[in-house]
N, C-alpha and C positions, 0 to 999 in steps of 0.2 A: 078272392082266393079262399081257399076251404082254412086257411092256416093263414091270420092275421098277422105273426109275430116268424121271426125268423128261424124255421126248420134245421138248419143245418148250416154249420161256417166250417170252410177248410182253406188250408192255404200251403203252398209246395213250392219249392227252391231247388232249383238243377244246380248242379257245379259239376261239370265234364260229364260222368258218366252213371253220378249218382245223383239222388232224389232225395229231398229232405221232405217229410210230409213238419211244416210248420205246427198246423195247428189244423186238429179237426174235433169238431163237436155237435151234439145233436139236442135240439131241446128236451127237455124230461117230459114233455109231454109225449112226445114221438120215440123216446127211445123203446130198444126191444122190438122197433117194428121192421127192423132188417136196411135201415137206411145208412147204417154205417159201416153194415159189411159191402153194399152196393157202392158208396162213396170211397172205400178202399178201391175196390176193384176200377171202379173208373180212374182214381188218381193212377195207380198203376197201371192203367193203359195209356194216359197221357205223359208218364212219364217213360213207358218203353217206347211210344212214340219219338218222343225228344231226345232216344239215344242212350237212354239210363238201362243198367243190369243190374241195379240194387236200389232199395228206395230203404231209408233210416227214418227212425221217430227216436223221441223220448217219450218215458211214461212215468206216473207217478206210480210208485209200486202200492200206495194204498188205494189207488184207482182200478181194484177189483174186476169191475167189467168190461173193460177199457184192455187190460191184459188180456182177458177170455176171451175177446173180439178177437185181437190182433194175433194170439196164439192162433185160433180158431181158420183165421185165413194165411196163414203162413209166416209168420213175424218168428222170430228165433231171439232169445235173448242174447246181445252179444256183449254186456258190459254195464258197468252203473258209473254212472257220474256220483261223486257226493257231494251234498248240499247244496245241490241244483236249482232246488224248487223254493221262494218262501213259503214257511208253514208257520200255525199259530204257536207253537213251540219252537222257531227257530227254523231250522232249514231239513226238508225231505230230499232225497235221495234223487236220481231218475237211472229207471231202468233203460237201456238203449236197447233198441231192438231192431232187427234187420229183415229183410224180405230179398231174395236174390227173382228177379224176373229172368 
């Protein structure tokens, strides 16, 4: 393989009619190369597939690019969790953000 070390992890959870995108990440070597706006767009067909009309994340709001992406493709902020995340100062936030298919 051109990429010895693992490119990209994502993981998604249906419940009735929504989508939860678990967990998606791309290594820092590859990021910026457009594989995570590609890796949205497929989780969201596989989950309007299975019936879903909104697909939810959490983000960490100091996760900068991570919000730009998901703005970027349609993600809407609809709420913050507080003290969602550990952080080395205690606990960060998570922005919730929505995407209607």
């Amino acid at each position: 393989t051109l990429f010895p070390y693992t490119t990209l992890f994502r993981s998604l959870m249906m419940v009735l009619d929504e989508a939860h995108i678990l967990n998606i990440s791309v290594c820092q070597a590859r990021q910026g190369c457009g594989l995570g706006g590609r890796m949205l767009q497929h989780l969201g067909d596989v989950a309007r597939a299975a019936g879903a009309t909104q697909i939810f994340l959490e983000v960490r709001p100091s996760n900068e690019a991570a919000l730009a992406l998901y703005k970027k493709v349609g993600f809407e902020m609809i709420g913050r969790r507080k003290g969602y995340y550990p952080a080395l100062n205690g606990r960060e936030d998570a922005v919730v953000m929505r995407h209607l298919l």
